[in-house]
C-alpha positions in Angstrom: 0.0 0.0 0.0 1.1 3.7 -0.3 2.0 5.7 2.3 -0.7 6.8 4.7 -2.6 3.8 3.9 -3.2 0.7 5.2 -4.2 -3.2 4.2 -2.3 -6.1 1.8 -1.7 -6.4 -1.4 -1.6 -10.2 -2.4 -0.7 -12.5 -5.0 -3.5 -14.1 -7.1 -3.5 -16.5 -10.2 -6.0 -14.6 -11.9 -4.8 -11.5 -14.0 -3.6 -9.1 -13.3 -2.5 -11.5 -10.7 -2.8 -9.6 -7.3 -5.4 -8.1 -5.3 -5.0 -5.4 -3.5 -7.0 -4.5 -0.2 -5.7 -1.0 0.7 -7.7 1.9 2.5 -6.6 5.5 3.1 -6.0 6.1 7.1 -8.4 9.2 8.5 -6.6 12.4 9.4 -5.3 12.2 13.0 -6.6 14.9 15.8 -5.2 18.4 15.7 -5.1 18.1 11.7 -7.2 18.9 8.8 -7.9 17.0 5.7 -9.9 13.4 4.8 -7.0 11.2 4.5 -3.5 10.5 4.8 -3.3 9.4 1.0 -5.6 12.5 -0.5 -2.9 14.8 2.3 -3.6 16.4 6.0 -2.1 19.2 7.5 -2.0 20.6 10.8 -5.5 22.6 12.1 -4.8 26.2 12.0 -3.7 26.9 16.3 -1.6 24.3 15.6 2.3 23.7 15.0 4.0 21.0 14.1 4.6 18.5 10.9 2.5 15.6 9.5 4.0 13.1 7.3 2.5 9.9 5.8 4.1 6.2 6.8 3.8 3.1 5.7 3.7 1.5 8.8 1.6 1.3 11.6 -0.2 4.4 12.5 0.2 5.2 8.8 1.7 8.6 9.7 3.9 10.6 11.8 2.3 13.8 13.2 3.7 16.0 15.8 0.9 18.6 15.5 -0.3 20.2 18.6 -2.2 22.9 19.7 0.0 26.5 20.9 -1.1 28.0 23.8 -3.2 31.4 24.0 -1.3 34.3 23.7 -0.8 36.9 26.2 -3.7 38.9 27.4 -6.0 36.1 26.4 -7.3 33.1 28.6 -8.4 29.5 27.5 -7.3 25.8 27.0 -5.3 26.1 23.0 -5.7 28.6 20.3 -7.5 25.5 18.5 -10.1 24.9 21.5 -10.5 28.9 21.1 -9.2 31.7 23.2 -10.9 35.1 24.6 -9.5 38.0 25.6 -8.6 38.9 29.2 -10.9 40.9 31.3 -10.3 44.9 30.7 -8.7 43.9 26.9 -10.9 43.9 23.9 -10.4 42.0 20.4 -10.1 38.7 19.1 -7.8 36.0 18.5 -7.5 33.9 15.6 -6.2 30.6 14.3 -3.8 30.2 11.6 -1.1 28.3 9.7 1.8 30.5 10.0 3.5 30.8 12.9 3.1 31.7 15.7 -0.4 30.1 14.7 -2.7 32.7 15.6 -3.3 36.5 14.9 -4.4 38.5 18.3 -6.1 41.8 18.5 -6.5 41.8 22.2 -5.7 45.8 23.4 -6.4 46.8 26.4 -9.8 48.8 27.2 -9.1 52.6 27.0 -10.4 54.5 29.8 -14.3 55.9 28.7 -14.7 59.8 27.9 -15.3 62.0 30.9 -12.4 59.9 32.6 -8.9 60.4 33.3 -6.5 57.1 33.1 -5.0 54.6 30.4 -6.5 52.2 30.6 -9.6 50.4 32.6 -7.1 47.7 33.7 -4.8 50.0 35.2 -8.0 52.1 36.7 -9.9 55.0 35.4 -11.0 57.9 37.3 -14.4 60.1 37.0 -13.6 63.7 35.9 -14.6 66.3 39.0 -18.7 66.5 39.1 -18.9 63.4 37.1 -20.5 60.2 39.1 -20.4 56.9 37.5 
């Protein structure tokens, strides 16, 4: 069988003389694709290589989720991060390293305020409650 697939391929003693019982393995976890033969790659949030065998598993794969970035909390870019609390934005998966893009700014202090930032702390101008 090809790489990435697995089964026999036997003799026979009709033509064209061999039969041949092969089957594509699935795509491992943290990858993307159908099939080792057709090609997988690793899931966007993910680093790593993938590489078709042709032994047992049928591949070699050392894809594996990155970690959020900073000012962002969750599990893995590919289980999906959020931003921290007082930063705003997003973060995203991709395939280029360092696997993600991150908009996550922190939250500037609100008009009528003085401050940076509402992490650091914010404070009402004089005769302004809130």
């Amino acid at each position: 069988c090809v790489a990435g697939a697995q089964g026999n391929i036997t003799a026979s003693t009709a033509p064209p003389y061999y039969t041949i019982a092969c089957t594509a393995v699935r795509c491992p976890a943290n990858t993307t694709g159908t099939d080792m033969v057709q090609g997988c790659a690793c899931a966007p949030g993910c680093s790593g290589s993938l590489v078709a065998t042709s032994h047992p598993p049928y591949y070699l794969s050392t894809c594996a989720p990155v970690a959020c970035p900073a000012q962002s909390t969750g599990t893995n870019v590919l289980s999906g991060c959020t931003c921290s609390p007082t930063y705003s934005g997003s973060v995203t998966a991709t395939t280029i390293a360092p696997f993600y893009t991150s908009t996550c700014q922190l939250v500037p202090c609100p008009s009528l305020s003085t401050g940076t930032s509402v992490g650091s702390g914010c404070t009402c101008f004089p005769g302004i409650t809130g």
